[in-house]
Every structure is written in structure tokens, then in C-alpha cells.
N, CA, C and O atoms as a GROMACS GRO file, in nm:
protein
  200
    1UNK      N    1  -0.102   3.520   4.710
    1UNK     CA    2   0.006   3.529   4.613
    1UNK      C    3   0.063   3.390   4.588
    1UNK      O    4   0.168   3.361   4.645
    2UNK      N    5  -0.001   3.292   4.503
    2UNK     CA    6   0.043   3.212   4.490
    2UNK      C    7   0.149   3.206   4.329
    2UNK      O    8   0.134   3.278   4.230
    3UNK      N    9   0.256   3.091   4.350
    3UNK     CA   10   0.323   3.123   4.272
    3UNK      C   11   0.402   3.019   4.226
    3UNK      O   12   0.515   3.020   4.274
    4UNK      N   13   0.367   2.894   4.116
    4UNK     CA   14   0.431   2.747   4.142
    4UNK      C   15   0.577   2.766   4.085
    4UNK      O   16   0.610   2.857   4.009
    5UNK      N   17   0.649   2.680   4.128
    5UNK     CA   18   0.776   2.686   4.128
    5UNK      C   19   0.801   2.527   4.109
    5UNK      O   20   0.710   2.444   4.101
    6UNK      N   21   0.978   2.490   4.104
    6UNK     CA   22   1.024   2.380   4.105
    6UNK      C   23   1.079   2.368   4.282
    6UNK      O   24   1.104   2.479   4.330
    7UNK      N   25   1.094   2.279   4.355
    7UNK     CA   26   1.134   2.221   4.442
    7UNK      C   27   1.247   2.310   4.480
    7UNK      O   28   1.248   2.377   4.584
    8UNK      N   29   1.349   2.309   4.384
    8UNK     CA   30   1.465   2.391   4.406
    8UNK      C   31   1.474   2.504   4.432
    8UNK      O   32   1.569   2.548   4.497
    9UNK      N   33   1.321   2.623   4.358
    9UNK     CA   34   1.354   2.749   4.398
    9UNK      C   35   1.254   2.766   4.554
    9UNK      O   36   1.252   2.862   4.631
   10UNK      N   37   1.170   2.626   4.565
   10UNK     CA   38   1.096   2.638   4.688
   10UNK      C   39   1.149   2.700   4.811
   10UNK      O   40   1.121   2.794   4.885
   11UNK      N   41   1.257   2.588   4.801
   11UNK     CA   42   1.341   2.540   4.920
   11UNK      C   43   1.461   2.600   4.955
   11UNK      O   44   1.531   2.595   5.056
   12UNK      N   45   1.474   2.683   4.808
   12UNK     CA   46   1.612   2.793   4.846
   12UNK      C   47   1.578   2.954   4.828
   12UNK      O   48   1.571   3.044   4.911
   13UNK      N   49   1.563   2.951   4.701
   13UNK     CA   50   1.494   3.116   4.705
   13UNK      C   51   1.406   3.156   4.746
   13UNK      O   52   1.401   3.275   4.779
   14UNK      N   53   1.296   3.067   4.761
   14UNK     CA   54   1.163   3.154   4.818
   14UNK      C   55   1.151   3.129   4.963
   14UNK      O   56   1.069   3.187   5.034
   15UNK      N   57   1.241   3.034   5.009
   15UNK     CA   58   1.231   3.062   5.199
   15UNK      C   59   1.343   3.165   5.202
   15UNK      O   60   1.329   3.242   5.297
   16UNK      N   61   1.434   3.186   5.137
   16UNK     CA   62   1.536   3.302   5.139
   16UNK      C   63   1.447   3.445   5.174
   16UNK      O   64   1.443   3.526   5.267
   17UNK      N   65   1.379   3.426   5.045
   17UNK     CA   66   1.298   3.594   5.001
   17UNK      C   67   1.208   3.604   5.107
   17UNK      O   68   1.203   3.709   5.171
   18UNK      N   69   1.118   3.482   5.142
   18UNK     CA   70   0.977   3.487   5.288
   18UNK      C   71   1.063   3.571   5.394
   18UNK      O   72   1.047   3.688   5.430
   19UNK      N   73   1.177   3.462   5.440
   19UNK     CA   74   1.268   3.556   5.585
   19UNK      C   75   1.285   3.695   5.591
   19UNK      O   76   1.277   3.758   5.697
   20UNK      N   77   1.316   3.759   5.454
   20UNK     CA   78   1.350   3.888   5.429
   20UNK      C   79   1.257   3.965   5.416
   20UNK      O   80   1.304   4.078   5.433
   21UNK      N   81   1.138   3.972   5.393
   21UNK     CA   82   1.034   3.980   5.386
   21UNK      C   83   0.957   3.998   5.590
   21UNK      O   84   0.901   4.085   5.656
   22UNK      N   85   1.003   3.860   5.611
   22UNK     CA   86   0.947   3.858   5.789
   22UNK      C   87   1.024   3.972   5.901
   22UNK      O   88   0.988   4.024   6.006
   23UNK      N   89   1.131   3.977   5.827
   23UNK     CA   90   1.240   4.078   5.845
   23UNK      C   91   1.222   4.217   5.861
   23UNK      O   92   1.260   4.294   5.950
   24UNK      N   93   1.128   4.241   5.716
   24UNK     CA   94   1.118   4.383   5.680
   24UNK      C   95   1.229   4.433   5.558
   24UNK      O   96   1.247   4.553   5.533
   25UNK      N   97   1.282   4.351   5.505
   25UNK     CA   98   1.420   4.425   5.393
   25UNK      C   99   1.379   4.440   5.301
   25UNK      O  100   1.421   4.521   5.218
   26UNK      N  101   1.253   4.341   5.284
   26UNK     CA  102   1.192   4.348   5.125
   26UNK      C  103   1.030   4.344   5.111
   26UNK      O  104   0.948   4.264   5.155
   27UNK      N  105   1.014   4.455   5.039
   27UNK     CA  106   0.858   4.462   5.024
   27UNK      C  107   0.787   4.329   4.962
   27UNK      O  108   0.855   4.244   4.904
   28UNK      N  109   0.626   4.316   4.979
   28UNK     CA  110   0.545   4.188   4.925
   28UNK      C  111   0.589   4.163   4.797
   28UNK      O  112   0.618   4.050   4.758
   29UNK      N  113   0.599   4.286   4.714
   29UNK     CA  114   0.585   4.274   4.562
   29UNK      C  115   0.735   4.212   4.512
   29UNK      O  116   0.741   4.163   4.399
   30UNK      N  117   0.855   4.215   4.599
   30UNK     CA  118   0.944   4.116   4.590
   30UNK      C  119   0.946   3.987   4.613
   30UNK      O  120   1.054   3.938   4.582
   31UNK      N  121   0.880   3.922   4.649
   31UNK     CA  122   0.827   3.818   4.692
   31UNK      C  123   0.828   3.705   4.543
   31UNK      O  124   0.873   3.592   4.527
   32UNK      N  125   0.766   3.784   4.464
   32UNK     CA  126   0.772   3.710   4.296
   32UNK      C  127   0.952   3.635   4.292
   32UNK      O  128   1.052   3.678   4.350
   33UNK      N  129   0.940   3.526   4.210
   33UNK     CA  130   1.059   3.474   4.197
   33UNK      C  131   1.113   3.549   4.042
   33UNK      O  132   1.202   3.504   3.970
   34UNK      N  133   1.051   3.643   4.021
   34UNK     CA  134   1.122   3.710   3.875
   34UNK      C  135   1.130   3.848   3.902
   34UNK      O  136   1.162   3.926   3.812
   35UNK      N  137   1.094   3.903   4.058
   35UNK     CA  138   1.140   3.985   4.064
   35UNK      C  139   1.329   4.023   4.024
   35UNK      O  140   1.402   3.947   3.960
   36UNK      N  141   1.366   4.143   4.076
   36UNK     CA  142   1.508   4.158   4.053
   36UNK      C  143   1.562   4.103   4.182
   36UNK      O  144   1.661   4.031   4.187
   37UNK      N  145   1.468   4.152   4.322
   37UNK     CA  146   1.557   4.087   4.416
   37UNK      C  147   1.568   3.938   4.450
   37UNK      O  148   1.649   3.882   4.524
   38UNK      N  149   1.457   3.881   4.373
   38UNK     CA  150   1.488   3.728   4.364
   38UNK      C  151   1.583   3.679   4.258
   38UNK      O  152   1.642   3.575   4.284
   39UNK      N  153   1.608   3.738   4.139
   39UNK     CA  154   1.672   3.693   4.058
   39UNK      C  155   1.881   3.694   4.145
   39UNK      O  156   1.974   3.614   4.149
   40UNK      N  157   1.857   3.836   4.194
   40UNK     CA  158   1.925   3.862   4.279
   40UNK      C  159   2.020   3.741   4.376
   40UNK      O  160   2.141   3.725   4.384
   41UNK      N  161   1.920   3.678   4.436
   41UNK     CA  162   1.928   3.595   4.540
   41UNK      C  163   1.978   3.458   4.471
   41UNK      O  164   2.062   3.390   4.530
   42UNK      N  165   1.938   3.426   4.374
   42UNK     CA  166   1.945   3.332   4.309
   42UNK      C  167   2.066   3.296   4.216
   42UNK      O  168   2.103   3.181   4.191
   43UNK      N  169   2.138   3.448   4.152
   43UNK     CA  170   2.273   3.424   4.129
   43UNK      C  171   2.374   3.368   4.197
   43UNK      O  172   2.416   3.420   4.301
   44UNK      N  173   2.430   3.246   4.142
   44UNK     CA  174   2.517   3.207   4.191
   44UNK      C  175   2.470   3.070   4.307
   44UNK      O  176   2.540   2.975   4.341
   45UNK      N  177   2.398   3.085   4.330
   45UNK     CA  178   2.291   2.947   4.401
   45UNK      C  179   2.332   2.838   4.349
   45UNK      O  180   2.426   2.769   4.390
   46UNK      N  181   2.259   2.818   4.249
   46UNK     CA  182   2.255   2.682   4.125
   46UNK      C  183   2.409   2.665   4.097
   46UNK      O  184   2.493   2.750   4.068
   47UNK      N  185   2.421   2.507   4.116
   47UNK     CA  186   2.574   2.483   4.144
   47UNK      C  187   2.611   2.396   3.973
   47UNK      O  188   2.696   2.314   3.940
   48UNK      N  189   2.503   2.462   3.901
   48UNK     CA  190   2.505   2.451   3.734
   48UNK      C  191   2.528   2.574   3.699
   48UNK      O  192   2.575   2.577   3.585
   49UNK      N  193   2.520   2.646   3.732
   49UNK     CA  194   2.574   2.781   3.692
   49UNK      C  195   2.730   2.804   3.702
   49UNK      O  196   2.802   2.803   3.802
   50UNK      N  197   2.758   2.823   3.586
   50UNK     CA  198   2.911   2.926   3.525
   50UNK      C  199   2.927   3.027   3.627
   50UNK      O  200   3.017   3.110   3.618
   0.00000   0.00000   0.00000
């Protein structure tokens, strides 16, 4: 499941989503950064965001 990204969602959302995942909270197919539970994760992150 590869899936290129920018630096920023590397290093914040997608080691976020992997842990949760190593965890058990979130199935593989969340794993996508356009899933809902990544979009999820990602609100409010970006310190450009309103």
C-alpha cells in the first residue's frame, strides 16, 4: 500500500494513522490519507488552518 505524500502528512498523519492501526482501532483500508479517519486526524493539525 504505497501512498506518496508531502513530508508533512508523513510525519504527522500517517505515523498517527500506522500507531492506530498497530493498536487495532483502525482497519488497513483506513490507512489511505483520504480516508474519513485520516481526514479526521488531520483537522485541525495544520497550523494554516482557520
Amino acid at each position: 500500500m504505497w501512498q506518496s505524500c508531502c513530508k508533512w502528512h508523513h510525519d504527522s498523519v500517517k505515523q498517527r494513522l500506522e500507531a492506530m492501526y498497530q493498536h487495532g482501532r483502525i482497519p488497513l483500508s483506513d490507512l489511505w490519507l483520504d480516508s474519513a479517519v485520516a481526514l479526521k486526524v488531520a483537522q485541525g493539525m495544520r497550523c494554516d488552518e482557520a
